[in-house]
C-alpha positions in Angstrom: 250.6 29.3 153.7 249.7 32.1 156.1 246.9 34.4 155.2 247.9 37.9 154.8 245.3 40.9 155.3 245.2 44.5 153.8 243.2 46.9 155.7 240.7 48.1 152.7 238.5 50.8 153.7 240.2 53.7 152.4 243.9 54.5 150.8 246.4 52.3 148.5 245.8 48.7 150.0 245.6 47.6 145.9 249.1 48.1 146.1 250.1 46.2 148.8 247.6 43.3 147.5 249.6 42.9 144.5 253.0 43.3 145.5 252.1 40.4 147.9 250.9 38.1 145.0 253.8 38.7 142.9 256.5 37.5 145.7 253.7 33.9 146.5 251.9 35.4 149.2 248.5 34.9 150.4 247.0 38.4 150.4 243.0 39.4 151.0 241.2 42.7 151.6 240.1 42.9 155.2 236.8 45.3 155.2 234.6 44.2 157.9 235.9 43.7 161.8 235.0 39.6 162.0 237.3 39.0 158.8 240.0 39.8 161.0 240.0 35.8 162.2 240.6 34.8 158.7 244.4 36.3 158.2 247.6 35.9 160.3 248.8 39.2 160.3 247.6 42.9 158.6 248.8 45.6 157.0 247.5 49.4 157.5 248.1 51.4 154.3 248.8 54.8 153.5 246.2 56.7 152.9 244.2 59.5 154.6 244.8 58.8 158.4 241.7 60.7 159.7 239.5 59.0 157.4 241.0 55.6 158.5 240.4 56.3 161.8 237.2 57.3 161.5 236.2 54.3 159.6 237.9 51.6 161.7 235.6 53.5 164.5 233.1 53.4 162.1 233.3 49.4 162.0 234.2 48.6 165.2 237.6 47.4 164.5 240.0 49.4 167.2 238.9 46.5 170.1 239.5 43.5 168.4 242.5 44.4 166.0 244.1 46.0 169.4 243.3 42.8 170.9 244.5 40.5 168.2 248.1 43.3 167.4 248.6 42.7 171.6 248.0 38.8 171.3 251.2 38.2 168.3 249.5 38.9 165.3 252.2 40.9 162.8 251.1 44.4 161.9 252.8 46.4 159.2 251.7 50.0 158.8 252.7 52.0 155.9 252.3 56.5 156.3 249.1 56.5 157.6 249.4 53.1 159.1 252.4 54.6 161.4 250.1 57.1 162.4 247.1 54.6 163.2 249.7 52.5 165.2 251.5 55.5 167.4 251.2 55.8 170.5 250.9 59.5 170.6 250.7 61.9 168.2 251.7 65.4 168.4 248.5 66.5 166.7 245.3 66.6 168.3 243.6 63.9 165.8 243.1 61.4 165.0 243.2 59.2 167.6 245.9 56.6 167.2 245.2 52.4 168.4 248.5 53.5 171.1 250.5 50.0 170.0 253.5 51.2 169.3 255.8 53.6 171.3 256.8 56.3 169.2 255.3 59.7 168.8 254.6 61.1 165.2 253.8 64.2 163.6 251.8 63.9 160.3 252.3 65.7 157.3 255.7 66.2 158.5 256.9 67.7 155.1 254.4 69.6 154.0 251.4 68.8 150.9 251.6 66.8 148.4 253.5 68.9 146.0 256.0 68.7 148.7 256.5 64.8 148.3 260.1 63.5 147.8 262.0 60.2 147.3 264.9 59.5 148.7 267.7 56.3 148.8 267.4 55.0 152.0 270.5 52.4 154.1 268.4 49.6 155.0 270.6 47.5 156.6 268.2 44.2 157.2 267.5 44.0 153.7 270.9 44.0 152.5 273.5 46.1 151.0 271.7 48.0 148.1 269.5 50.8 149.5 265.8 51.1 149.0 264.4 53.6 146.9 261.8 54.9 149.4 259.0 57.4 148.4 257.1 59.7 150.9 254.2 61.1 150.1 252.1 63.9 152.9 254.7 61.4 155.1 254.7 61.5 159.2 258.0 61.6 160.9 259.3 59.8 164.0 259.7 62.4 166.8 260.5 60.2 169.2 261.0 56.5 170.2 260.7 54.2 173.1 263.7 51.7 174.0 261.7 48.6 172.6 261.6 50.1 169.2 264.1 48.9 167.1 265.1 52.3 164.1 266.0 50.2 161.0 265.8 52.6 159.0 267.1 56.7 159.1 267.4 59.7 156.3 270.4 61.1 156.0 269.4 63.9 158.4 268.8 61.1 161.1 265.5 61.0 161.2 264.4 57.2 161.7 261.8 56.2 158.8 261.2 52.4 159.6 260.9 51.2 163.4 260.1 47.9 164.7 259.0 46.8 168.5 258.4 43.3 168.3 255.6 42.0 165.8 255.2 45.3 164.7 256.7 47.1 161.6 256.2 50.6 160.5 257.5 52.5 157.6 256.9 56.5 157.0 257.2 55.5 153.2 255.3 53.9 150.7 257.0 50.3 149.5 254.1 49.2 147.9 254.9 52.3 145.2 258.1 50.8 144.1 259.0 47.7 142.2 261.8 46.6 145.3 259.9 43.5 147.1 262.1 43.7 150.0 260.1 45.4 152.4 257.0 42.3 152.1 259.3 39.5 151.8 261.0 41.2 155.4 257.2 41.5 156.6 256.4 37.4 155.5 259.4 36.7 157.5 257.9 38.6 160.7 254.8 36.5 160.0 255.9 33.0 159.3 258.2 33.8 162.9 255.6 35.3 164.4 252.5 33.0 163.8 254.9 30.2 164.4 255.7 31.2 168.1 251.5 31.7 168.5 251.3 27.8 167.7 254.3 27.1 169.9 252.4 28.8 172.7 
């Protein structure tokens, strides 16, 4: 069973820990830069994106989870985690890891208080929408050809983008009871880290 790795220095990576035990997975916290070699692929949580930043800079992380995210490993970033993967943002900080082509905004909707959810046409989960919450969300300006929009509000705005082994939502999955979103992610991973072996 693949190892699975939550980012754990700051914002709601409890969540995602949990909703990956219920659905079998092997899930760990991933504090320190070396544990990185222990888990097959990560997830970046929502949270406070400056202070994420700031504390993966902190640690030392940016190098070697770049160089692990450019080598196959499967990323997933939730809110924040879009913002850590961008390639550009349209704000000054924080500094994004520049893995993914899109360019975000943060706090696209405004504060907290301005927090909304929303049913959400997911079509590689299935019929039934997911009930997707955003909270102090970003928003997907604008996307390169490799990225993959699998997800869009009714206004058109894309919410969940793909390019290759990695996955970002604007939303928070973890928040909801709807397993979809990490059993999708597993499959990225058991693909994924069986292409790696087949290298």
């Amino acid at each position: 069973m693949y190892s699975v790795g939550v980012l754990a220095l700051q914002g709601d990576f409890l969540e995602h820990i949990q909703m990956l035990q219920h659905i079998g997975a092997k899930a760990r916290e991933i504090r320190l830069p070396q544990e990185l070699k222990e888990v097959q692929a990560l997830i970046l949580p929502g949270g406070e994106s400056t202070t994420m930043v700031r504390l993966l800079d902190l640690h030392g992380f940016r190098e070697r989870l770049c160089q692990r995210i450019q080598e196959g490993m499967p990323v997933w970033g939730t809110c924040a985690g879009l913002i850590i993967l961008a390639r550009q943002l349209q704000e000054k900080n924080p500094t994004p890891l520049g893995l993914m082509d899109v360019l975000v905004t943060r706090n696209a909707y405004g504060r907290q208080m301005n927090s909304f959810e929303a049913k959400v046409s997911f079509p590689a989960l299935g019929v039934e929408p997911i009930q997707a919450i955003f909270i102090r969300a970003p928003a997907i300006i604008e996307s390169g050809t490799e990225v993959e929009i699998l997800a869009r509000l009714s206004d058109g705005t894309p919410v969940a983008v793909r390019q290759d082994n990695i996955l970002a939502t604007a939303f928070h999955p973890e928040l909801t009871l709807d397993m979809r979103m990490h059993a999708y992610f597993l499959d990225m991973v058991e693909f994924y880290n069986r292409e790696l072996v087949d290298r």
